[in-house]
C-alpha positions in Angstrom: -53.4 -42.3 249.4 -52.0 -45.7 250.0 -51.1 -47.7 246.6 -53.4 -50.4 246.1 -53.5 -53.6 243.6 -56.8 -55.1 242.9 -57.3 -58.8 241.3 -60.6 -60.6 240.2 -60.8 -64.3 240.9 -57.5 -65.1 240.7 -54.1 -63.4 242.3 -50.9 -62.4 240.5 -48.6 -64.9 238.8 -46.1 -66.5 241.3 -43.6 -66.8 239.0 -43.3 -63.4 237.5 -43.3 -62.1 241.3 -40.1 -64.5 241.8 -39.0 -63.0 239.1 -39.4 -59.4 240.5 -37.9 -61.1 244.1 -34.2 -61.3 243.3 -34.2 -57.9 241.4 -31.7 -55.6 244.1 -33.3 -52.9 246.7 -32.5 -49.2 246.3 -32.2 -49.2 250.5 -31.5 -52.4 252.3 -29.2 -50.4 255.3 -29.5 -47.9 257.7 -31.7 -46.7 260.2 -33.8 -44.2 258.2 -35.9 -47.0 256.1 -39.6 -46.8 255.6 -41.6 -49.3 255.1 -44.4 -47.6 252.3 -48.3 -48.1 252.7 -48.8 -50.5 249.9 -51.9 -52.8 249.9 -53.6 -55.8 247.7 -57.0 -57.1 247.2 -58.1 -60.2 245.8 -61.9 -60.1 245.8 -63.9 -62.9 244.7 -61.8 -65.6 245.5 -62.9 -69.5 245.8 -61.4 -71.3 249.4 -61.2 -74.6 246.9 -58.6 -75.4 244.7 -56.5 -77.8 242.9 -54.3 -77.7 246.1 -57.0 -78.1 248.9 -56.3 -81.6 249.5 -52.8 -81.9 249.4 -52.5 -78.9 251.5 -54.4 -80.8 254.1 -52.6 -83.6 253.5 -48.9 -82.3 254.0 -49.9 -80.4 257.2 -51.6 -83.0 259.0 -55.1 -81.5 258.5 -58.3 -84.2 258.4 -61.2 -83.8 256.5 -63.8 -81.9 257.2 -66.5 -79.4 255.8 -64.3 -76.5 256.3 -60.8 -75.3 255.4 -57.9 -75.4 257.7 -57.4 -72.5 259.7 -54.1 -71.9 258.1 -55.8 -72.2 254.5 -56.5 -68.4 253.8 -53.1 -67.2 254.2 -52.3 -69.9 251.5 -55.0 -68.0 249.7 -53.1 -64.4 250.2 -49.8 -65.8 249.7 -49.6 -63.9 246.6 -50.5 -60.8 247.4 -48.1 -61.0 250.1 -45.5 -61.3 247.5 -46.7 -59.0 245.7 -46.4 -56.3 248.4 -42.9 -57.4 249.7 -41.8 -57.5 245.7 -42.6 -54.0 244.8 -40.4 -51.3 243.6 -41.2 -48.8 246.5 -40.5 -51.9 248.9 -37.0 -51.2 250.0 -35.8 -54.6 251.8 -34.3 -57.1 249.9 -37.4 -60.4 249.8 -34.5 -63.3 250.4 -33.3 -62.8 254.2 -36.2 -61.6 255.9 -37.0 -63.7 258.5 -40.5 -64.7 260.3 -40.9 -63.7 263.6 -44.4 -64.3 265.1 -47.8 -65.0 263.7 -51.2 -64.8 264.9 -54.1 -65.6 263.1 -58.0 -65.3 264.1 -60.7 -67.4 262.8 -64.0 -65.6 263.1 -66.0 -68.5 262.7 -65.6 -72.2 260.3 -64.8 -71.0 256.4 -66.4 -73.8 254.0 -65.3 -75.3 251.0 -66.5 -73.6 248.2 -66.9 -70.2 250.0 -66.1 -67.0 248.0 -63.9 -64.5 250.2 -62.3 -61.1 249.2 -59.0 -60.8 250.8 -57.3 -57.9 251.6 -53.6 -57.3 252.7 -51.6 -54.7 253.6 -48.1 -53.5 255.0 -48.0 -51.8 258.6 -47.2 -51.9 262.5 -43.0 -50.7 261.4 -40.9 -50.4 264.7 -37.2 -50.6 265.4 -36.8 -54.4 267.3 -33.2 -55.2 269.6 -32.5 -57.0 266.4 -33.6 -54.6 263.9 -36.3 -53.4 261.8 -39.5 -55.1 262.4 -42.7 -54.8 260.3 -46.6 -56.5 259.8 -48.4 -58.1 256.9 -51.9 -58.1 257.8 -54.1 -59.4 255.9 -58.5 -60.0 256.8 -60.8 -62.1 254.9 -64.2 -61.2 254.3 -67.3 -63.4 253.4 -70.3 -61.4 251.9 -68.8 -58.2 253.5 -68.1 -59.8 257.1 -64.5 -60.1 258.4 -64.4 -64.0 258.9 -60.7 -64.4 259.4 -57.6 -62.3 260.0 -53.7 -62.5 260.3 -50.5 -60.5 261.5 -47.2 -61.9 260.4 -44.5 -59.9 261.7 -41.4 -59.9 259.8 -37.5 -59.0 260.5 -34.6 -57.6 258.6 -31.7 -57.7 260.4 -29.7 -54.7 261.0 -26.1 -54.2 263.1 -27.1 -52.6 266.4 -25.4 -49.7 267.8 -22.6 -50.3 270.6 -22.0 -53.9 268.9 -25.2 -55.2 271.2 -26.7 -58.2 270.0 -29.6 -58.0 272.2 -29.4 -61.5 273.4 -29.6 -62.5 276.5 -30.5 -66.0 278.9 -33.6 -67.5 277.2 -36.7 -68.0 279.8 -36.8 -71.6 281.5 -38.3 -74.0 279.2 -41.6 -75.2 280.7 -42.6 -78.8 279.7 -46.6 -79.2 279.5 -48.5 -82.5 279.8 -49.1 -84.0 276.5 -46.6 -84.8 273.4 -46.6 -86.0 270.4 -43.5 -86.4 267.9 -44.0 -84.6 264.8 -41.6 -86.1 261.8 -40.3 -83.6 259.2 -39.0 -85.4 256.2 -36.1 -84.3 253.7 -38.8 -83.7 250.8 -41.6 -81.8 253.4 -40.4 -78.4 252.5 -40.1 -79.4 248.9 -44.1 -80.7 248.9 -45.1 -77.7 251.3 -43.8 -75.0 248.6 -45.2 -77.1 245.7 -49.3 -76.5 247.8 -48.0 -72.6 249.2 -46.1 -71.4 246.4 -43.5 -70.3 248.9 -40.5 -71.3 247.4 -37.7 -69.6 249.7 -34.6 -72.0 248.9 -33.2 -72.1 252.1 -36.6 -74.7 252.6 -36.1 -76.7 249.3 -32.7 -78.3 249.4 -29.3 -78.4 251.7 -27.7 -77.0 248.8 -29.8 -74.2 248.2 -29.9 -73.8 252.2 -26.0 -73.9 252.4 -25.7 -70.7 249.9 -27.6 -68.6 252.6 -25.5 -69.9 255.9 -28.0 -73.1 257.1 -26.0 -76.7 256.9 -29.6 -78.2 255.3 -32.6 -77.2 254.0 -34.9 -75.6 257.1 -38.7 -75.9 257.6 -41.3 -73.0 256.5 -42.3 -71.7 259.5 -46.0 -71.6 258.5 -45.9 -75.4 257.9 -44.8 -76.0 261.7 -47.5 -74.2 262.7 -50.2 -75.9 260.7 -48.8 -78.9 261.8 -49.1 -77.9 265.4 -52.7 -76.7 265.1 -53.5 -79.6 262.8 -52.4 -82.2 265.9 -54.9 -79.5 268.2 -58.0 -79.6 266.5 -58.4 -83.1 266.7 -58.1 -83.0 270.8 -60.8 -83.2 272.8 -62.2 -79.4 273.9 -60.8 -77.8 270.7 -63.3 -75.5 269.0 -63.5 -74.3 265.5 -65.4 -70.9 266.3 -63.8 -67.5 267.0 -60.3 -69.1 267.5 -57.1 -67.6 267.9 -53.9 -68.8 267.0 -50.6 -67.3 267.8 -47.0 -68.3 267.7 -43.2 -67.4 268.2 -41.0 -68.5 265.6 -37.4 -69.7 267.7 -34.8 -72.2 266.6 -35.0 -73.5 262.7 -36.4 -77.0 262.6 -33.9 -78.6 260.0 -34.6 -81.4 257.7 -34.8 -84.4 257.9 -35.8 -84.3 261.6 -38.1 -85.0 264.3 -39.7 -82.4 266.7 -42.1 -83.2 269.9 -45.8 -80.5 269.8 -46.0 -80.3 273.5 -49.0 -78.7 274.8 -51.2 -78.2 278.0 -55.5 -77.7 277.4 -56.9 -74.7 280.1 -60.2 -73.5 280.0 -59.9 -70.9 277.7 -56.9 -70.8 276.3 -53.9 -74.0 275.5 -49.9 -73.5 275.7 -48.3 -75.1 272.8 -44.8 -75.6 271.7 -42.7 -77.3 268.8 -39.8 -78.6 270.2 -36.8 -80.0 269.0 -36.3 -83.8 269.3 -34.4 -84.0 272.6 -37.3 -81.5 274.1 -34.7 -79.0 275.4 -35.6 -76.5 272.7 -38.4 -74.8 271.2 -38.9 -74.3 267.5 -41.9 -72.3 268.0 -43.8 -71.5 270.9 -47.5 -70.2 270.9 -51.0 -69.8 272.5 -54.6 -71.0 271.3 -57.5 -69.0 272.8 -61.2 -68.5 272.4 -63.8 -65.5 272.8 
């Protein structure tokens, strides 16, 4: 039977789970690693809080009768640390890196509305870079799945032969429309005060520095809600069984400015985050309906 950690109301404490983030792993090497089935539920939990509108606000979003699309997996935040902070988890927290992320919006979530959130760990497979695993996490309204998320992660491991698995990266295709995107010194700094993800290498260059990066980095998830921020307010977006996906590339350091590029089809729009001279991608990712 999977392990599983249930909260009324209100999730587990952010700071006691820091806390529990930069305790050492019993098994951080080798290829013999096994991510456990551990899972979190947060049932009863309100989509409006103190931090609703300065979420919206430090990611772009307007206002509207609904939460962003990104909201919820603010909402499960802490059950995600939870999960990855547990003594059976056997990966170091700090070092992990995003990899991709796809998120599926059912239908519009209001304001006010009470969900039950449940997460849990999953999809483990040996990547050309090393180990690769999900957090997947579904949001329920009244008993129906309104809204659901897979966040792949990565912890790097030394491949045999030396092999890096890199190789030429595809031919950058530029799409029709783009917009500049600014990313201020302090934006990781505000997005971690409305997430409560406070990785360091996001907060400050000097914090960054200690884990290899010459400043302080964007979250990844902030990118993205910028992105689709920008998107919903194009003609032909829809709110309404949406999905989301991206492919987290080159680290978007700060301060700087990025160009969303993206090109509108009839069911699905090509979207990218690219770097200021628009010979790079930050993240890539698709938008698509039905």
């Amino acid at each position: 039977m999977p392990d599983i950690s249930i909260y009324q109301n209100s999730p587990p404490s952010l700071w006691s789970l820091y806390g529990k983030a930069v305790l050492p792993r019993g098994q951080s090497a080798g290829s013999d690693i096994v991510i456990p089935d551990l899972r979190a539920r947060l049932v009863g939990v309100s989509t409006a809080n103190d931090n609703l509108d300065r979420y919206r606000k430090v990611c772009g979003f307007s206002s509207q009768a609904s939460v962003p699309i990104t909201w919820p997996h603010i909402l499960a935040f802490p059950l995600h640390l939870k999960l990855l902070t547990e003594k059976t988890f056997p990966l170091p927290l700090l070092g992990l890196v995003h990899l991709r992320n796809t998120i599926t919006q059912h239908r519009p979530i209001g304001i006010g509305e009470t969900l039950d959130i449940d997460v849990r760990l999953g999809g483990q497979k040996q990547g050309s870079k090393g180990l690769e695993f999900d957090l997947i996490t579904e949001a329920r309204s009244a008993g129906r799945l309104v809204w659901e998320e897979n966040s792949t992660t990565l912890f790097r491991q030394p491949q045999a032969g030396g092999s890096s698995g890199t190789g030429q990266p595809p031919e950058l295709q530029r799409f029709p429309n783009t917009v500049n995107i600014k990313a201020p010194e302090f934006i990781g700094r505000q997005y971690a005060g409305v997430s409560g993800d406070r990785n360091p290498i996001h907060l400050h260059a000097l914090t960054a520095k200690a884990f290899g990066f010459p400043r302080a980095i964007a979250h990844g998830m902030w990118s993205k809600a910028q992105a689709l921020a920008c998107l919903e307010q194009q003609p032909g977006w829809n709110g309404t069984n949406v999905t989301a996906s991206c492919q987290f590339k080159k680290p978007l350091f700060l301060p700087g400015t990025a160009q969303l590029n993206w090109q509108a089809g009839s069911g699905n729009w090509d979207y990218q985050l690219l770097n200021a001279k628009g010979d790079a991608p930050h993240l890539t990712g698709e938008v698509s309906w039905g």
